[in-house]
N, C-alpha and C positions, 0 to 999 in steps of 0.2 A: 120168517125164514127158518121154521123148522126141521125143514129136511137138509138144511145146514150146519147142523150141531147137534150132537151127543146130548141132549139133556138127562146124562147119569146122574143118579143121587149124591154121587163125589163132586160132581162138578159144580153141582146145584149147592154144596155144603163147603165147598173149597173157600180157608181161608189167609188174607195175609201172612207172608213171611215173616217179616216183620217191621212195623212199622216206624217211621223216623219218629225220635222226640219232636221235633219243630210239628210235628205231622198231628200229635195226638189230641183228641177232642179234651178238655180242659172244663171243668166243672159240669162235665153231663156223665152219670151211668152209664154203662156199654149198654147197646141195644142185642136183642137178641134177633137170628136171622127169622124169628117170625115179625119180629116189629119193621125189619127191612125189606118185608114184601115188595117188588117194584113192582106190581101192579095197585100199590093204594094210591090212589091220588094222594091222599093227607101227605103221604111219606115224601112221595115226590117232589111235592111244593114244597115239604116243611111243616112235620106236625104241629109244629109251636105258633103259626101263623091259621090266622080264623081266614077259611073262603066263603064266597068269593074275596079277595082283596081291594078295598078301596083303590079309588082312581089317583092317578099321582096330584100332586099337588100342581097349580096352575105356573108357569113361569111365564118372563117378559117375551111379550113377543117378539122377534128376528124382523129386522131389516133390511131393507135392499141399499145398498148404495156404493153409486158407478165411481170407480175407480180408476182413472188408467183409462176410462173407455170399457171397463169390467164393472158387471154391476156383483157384488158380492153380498152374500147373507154376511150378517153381523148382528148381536148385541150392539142398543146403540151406548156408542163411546168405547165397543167391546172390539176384541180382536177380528182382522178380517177374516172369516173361512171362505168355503167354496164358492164357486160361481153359482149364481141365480140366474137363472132360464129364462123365469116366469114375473111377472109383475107382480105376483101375489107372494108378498115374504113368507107367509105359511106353509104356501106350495111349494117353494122353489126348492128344496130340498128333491124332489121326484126327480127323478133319471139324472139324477146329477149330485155327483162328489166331485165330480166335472168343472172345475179340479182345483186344488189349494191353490195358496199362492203360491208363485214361484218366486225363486231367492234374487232374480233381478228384478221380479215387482216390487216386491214386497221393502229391496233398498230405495227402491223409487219412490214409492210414496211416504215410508217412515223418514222424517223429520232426522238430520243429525245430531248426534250428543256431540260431535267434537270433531273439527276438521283445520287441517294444517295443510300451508303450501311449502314443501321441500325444496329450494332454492340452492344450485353450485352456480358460479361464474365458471364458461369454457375460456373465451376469449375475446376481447375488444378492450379498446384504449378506455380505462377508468379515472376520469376527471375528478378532482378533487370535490365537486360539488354536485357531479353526480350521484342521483337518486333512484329509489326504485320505489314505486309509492304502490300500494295493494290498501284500497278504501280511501281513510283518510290518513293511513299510519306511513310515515316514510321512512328508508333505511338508508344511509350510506353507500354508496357500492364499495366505495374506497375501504370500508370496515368489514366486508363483508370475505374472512376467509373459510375455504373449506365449504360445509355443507351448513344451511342456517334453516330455522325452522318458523315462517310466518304462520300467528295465527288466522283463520280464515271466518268472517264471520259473515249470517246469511244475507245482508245488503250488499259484501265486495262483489262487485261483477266484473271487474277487472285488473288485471296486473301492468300499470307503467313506469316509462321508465323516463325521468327528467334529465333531459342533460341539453347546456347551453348550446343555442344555436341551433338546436336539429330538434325537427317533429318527429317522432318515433311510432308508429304504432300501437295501438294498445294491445294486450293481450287479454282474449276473453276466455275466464275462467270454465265457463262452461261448454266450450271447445276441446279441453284437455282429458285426458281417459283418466280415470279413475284406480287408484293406486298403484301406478306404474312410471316410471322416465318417460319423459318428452323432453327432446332438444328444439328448442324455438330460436330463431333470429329477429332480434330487433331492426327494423329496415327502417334510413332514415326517408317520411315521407315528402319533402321536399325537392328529393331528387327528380330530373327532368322527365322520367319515364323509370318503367320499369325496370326495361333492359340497365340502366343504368344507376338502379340502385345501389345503394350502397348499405353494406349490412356493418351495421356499428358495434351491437352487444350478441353476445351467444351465449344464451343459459340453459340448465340442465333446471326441470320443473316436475315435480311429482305431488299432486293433490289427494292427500294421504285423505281417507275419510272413515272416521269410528261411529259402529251407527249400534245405536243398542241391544241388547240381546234379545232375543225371544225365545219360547218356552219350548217348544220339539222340532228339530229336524229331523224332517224325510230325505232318508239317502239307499238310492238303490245299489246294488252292486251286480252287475248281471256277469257272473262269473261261476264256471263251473270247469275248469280245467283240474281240480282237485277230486274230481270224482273216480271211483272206480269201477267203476261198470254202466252205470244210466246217464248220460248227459242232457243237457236240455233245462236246467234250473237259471242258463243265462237268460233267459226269456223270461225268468221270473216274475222284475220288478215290471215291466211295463203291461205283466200281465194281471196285476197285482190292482195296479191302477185302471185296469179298462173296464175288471169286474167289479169295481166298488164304486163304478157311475150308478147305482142304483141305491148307494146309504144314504139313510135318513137324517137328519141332522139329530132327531130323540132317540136314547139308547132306552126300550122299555125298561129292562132288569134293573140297570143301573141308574134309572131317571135323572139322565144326565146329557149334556151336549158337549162333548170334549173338543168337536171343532168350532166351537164358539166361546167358550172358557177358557182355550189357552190358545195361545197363536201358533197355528201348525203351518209350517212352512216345509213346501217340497224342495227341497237342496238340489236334484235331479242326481243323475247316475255319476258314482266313480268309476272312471275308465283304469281299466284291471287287463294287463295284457294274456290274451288268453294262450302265450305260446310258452310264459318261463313263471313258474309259481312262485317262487323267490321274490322276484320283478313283482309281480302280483302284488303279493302280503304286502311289499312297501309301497306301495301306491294304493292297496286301501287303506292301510296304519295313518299314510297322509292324510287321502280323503278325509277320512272320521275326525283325526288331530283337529283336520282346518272349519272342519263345522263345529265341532267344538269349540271355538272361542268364538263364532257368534251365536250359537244357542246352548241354551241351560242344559237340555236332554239331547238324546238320539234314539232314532228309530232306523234301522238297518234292516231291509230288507232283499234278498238275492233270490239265485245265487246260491252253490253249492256249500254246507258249512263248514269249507274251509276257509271262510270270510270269519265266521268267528273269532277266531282266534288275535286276528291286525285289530279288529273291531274291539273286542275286548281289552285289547291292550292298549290301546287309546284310551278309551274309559279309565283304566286304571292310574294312568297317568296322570289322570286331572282327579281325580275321588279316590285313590287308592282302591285295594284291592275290593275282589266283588263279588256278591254274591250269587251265585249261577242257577236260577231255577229253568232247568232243560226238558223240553217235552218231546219227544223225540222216539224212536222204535230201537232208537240204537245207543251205547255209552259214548261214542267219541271219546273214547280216555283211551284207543287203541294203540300199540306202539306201529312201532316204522313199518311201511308196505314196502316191498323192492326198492329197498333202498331209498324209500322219499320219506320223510320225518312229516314233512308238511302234506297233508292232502285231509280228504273231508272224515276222517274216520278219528283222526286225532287232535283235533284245534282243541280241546279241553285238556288233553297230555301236556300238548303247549305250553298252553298258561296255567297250567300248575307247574312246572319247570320252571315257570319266569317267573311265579310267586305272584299273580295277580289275581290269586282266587282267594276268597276268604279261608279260612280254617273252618269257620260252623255255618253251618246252613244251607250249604248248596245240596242240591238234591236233584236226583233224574226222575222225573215222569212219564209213566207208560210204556215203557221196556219190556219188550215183548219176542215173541217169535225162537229167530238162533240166532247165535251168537258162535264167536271163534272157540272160543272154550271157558270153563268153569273161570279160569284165572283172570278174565277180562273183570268179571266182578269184586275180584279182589285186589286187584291193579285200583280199578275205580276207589272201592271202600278205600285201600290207603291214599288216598288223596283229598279223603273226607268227604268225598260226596256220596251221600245216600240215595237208595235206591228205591221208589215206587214203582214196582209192573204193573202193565194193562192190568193184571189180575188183580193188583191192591185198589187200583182205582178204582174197577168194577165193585165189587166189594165196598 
């Protein structure tokens, strides 16, 4: 694309402004711009690396196995990833990332660490010798004030209730929604017919269930009401997902399988009302909060980046403060537009306001083009984040 560029001998000779410490090469000699030819192949790869390069090393093969009625690739004993197409584990990776797991599969088939049954009495006559039995364990009802917390373990399939004289129905555990109130009645079953039931106990029931964490959440946010002039980034995540039916499960550079090495789980989309930004930011701050306490990481994807900023701030909250590596054409450190604090030019202003960025090391990448004025970069510097442009990177 030559007749797209000036190739002046300034341009050809243009060098960094100046470079961050975290940034600088570290026990190598500076190179000169004749050794940084970018038409040498050696330089390209990597003069220090002999070609051609050896082939990677061989790893365990991928498995298929059906889950749920989903047959998924996995290491065996290994976390489940995407769905499998094809019979052939090798192959199934082709046209398909199609698709991780999702966060109610993925509860469905892990095994729990630790499940409780939430128990109030509403109302009914409590007999001295009334009981409420869950397994083989029984409790008092007559002792039982306020809220009480059974443990739940995985042979109970039922919650009953003893009391002289009357057959009661049992309650089956796995009838009950999952960590939420349910009011049930005890109906005693020797009554003559239905109609003429008689309802003896009323309890309040909530099967609280803790299931263990796993290593990254995927969470979309298709939010773009913080834009100021191009909208359309709410269509992001789902579009995010339609193009990546074609990854491989091997990363060549990286010779690595990251959706088979850690258990990546699709969280699906936080709903971000696209009419009041305010409303927005806390309803994604939520979102992110509540994946965060069942997975180690996060992965956010939108969505215009004034999701940054809830996002970030969730993070911080559990790891403390962080540090920011932005790639991007623009600072985001800009101040207030017409009057709005919050919108996508300043989610990084944000959070160094609220003190959730590190002091060393964050740094912008690939900052380019125009900008509002010279002082946006001096806003940024005092905030501590340093500055790479397109030009240093090229370079």
């Amino acid at each position: 694309r030559e007749d797209e560029f000036d190739w002046t001998p300034a341009a050809i000779q243009a060098q960094p402004r100046v470079i961050p410490p975290q940034w600088k090469h570290k026990g190598r000699t500076a190179l000169t711009l004749g050794q940084l030819n970018p038409l040498n192949p050696l330089v390209c790869a990597g003069s220090d690396k002999d070609l051609p390069r050896p082939s990677p090393e061989r790893q365990q093969e991928l498995v298929t196995e059906e889950v749920g009625g989903v047959a998924r690739m996995r290491l065996p004993k290994g976390p489940y990833g995407p769905v499998a197409i094809s019979g052939l584990p090798r192959f199934a990776g082709i046209a398909t990332f199609a698709r991780l797991p999702q966060l109610h599969e993925f509860q469905t088939i892990q095994a729990c660490s630790e499940a409780v049954l939430l128990l109030r009495l509403v109302n009914g006559p409590v007999e001295p010798n009334a009981e409420i039995r869950l397994g083989e364990r029984t409790h008092r009802l007559c002792e039982i004030q306020g809220e009480v917390s059974l443990p739940v373990l995985p042979e109970d399939g039922s919650l009953k209730v003893d009391m002289a004289g009357k057959r009661l129905q049992a309650l089956a555990l796995w009838t009950l929604p999952q960590n939420s109130w349910h009011r049930h009645v005890f109906v005693d079953q020797d009554a003559d017919n239905a109609d003429n039931a008689l309802e003896v106990l009323e309890v309040d029931v909530k099967l609280k269930k803790h299931f263990q964490k796993f290593d990254i959440a995927l969470v979309g946010v298709p939010f773009d009401s913080g834009c100021s002039y191009r909208p359309g980034a709410r269509f992001g995540p789902e579009a995010i997902r339609s193009n990546s039916r074609l990854t491989r499960p091997f990363l060549i550079a990286q010779q690595q399988r990251p959706l088979q090495e850690r258990q990546v789980v699709d969280t699906g989309d936080v709903f971000a009302t696209p009419f009041n930004i305010q409303q927005a930011i806390q309803q994604i701050y939520d979102g992110c909060k509540e994946r965060l306490q069942i997975s180690r990481r996060l992965l956010v994807f939108g969505g215009d980046h004034t999701l940054s900023y809830p996002s970030i701030k969730a993070v911080a909250e559990k790891f403390g403060p962080v540090v920011l590596v932005h790639f991007d054409s623009h600072l985001d450190t800009f101040p207030a537009l017409w009057g709005q604090d919050v919108w996508h030019g300043a989610p990084f202003r944000n959070c160094w306001e609220e003190g959730l960025l590190s002091k060393e090391g964050s740094t912008h990448i690939g900052i380019r083009a125009t900008t509002y004025s010279a002082e946006d970069f001096h806003d940024s510097d005092a905030m501590g984040i340093a500055t790479l442009t397109a030009e240093d990177v090229h370079e």
